[in-house]
C-alpha positions, 0 to 999 in steps of 0.5 A: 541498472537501466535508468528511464530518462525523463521523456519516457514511457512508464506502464502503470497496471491499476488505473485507481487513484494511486495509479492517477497521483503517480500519473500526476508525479510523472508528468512533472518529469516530462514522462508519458502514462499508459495505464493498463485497467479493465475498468473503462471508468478508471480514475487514473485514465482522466490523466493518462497520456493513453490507456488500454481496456482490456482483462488483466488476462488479455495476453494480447493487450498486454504484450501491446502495452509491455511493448509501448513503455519503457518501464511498468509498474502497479498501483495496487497489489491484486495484480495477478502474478500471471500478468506481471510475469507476462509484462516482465517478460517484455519490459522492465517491471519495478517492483518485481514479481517477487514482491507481488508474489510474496505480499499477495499471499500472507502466509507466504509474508509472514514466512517472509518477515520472520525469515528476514528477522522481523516480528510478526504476530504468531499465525497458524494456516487452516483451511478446514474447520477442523484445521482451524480448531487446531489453529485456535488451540495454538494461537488462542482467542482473541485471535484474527481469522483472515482469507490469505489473499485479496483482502483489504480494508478489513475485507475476509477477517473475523476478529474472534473473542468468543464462540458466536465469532468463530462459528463465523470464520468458514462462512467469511473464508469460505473454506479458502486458504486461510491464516489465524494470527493471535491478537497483538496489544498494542498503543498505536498502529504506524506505517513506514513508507520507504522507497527503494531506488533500482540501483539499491539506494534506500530513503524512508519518510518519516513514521505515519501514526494511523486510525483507522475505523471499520477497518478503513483509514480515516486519519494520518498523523505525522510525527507519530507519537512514538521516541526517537528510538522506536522512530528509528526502529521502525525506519530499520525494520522497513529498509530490511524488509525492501532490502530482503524483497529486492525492492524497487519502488515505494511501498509501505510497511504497516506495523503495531508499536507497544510503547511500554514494551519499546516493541514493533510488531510488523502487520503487512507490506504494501507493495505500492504507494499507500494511503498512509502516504498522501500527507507527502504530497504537501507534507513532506520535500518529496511526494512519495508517488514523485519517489515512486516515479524517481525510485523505477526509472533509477533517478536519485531519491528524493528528500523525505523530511517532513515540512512541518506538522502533518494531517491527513485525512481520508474522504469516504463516500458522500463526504467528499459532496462537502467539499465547500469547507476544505476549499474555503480553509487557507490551510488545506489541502484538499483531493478529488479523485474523480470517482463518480460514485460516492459509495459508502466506505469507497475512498473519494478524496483526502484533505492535508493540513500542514503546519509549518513552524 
């Protein structure tokens, strides 16, 4: 596989705050950034060692900016598939299109994992109303309605418990392709961030216990309160996933864990860095955007263990305006992403506590 020394130019698609941190990483290595987003206030180009604003469309733009770097990436998995065909069809892309392709969809993903032997929730596709009666007769209520693409943070779902709930679904899909998946019991809500090297060399950090509200992440926890057999569990489950992707790069995959039942149920993959992941940047030996960085450009994994006790927590809206007692607290850990609008729910930084023994 080719290896992208240190001094290189790596591509990133998406200028949000994951494409800013991975900046940050590759700086540290001597690589050079050009971040490619149509949002000419992109937060990732404040850091960036040049930037292209042009539609993700824009074949032009994009054969400029494949031509420029040495390896591309993505920060954010709403990439069009077109535009990732069109950059690999000039430079390196890690992850693939196969990862994009696969993971924008969630019908294609859920195939995927069971194909690959990983329990998902049971799911039915529907795109009419009356597909979605015959869905509802084979899942059951409750049950979780959800667009099959572009959704994220509880955007495009409907949890539906009674009649009032599904009267709702059309009016959120819209009558675009669609999934029912029937509701998972659960105690905890964890996610595995592993990262997969080019040269096919694999290294997971250890699991993140997650809350989340409106649909949102607000804190994440690490060790997660789980055993050691589901820790272990959950790390295999996640290599098989990337393994069966082909995957380069970090990415995350967000699962249920039944305690009493010793079960791991898989709810979705991240193909990128996740915000499950920032506690590493202080938290664990490796960051995992330093990972990212290492695991496309074929440098060796880094170290994932955990520096201690970990917590992070998410900064939406104007809560990053009260950011006074972070800095004043010896122990935190605390992350602006240079967003200028504070909007309700819009992520605008984090602060990481680690507590060392």
């Amino acid at each position: 596989m080719t290896q992208i020394a240190p001094g290189g130019t790596i591509g990133i698609l998406g200028g949000g705050q994951l494409g800013r941190m991975l900046a940050l990483a590759a700086a540290n290595f001597g690589y050079r950034c050009h971040v490619f987003c149509p949002d000419k206030r992109s937060p990732a180009f404040q850091v960036a060692h040049k930037v292209t604003i042009a539609d993700y469309e824009d074949e032009e733009a994009l054969e400029a900016f494949s031509r420029d770097v040495d390896v591309a990436t993505y920060e954010f998995e709403n990439v069009p598939a077109v535009t990732a065909e069109l950059v690999a069809r000039d430079t390196l892309l890690r992850p693939g299109v196969k990862a994009l392709k696969t993971t924008q969809d969630r019908l294609l993903e859920k195939d995927f994992l069971n194909e690959s032997g990983v329990k998902t929730a049971p799911y039915k596709a529907f795109e009419t109303e009356e597909e979605l009666k015959l869905a509802m007769k084979e899942i059951g209520r409750p049950a979780v309605a959800k667009t099959r693409r572009f959704g994220y943070d509880g955007k495009g779902q409907v949890m539906i418990k009674s009649r009032a709930d599904l009267d709702r679904v059309m009016e959120v899909t819209g009558g675009a392709p669609a999934i029912l998946e029937g509701f998972v019991t659960f105690d905890r809500e964890v996610s595995v961030v592993v990262a997969r090297s080019a040269s096919g060399d694999v290294a997971a950090f250890p699991v993140s216990e997650n809350v989340h509200t409106n649909h949102i992440l607000d804190t994440t926890t690490v060790p997660a309160a789980i055993s050691e057999m589901l820790e272990a569990k959950a790390k295999v489950m996640a290599t098989r996933v990337a393994n069966a992707l082909e995957y380069v790069g970090v990415m995350a995959v967000e699962m249920f864990i039944n305690d009493g039942a010793g079960e791991i149920v898989v709810n979705e993959i991240a193909p990128r860095v996740h915000n499950s992941g920032h506690w590493t940047i202080e938290g664990a030996h490796t960051s995992q955007f330093e990972q990212h960085i290492r695991a496309i450009c074929d440098l060796p994994l880094g170290g994932t263990d955990a520096r201690g006790k970990v917590r992070m927590k998410n900064l939406l809206g104007t809560e990053i305006l009260d950011y006074e007692p972070y800095l004043a607290d010896p122990k935190a850990y605390f992350h602006h992403y240079g967003k200028q609008e504070p909007r309700p729910g819009r992520k605008m930084g984090h602060v990481t506590w680690v507590e060392t023994d």
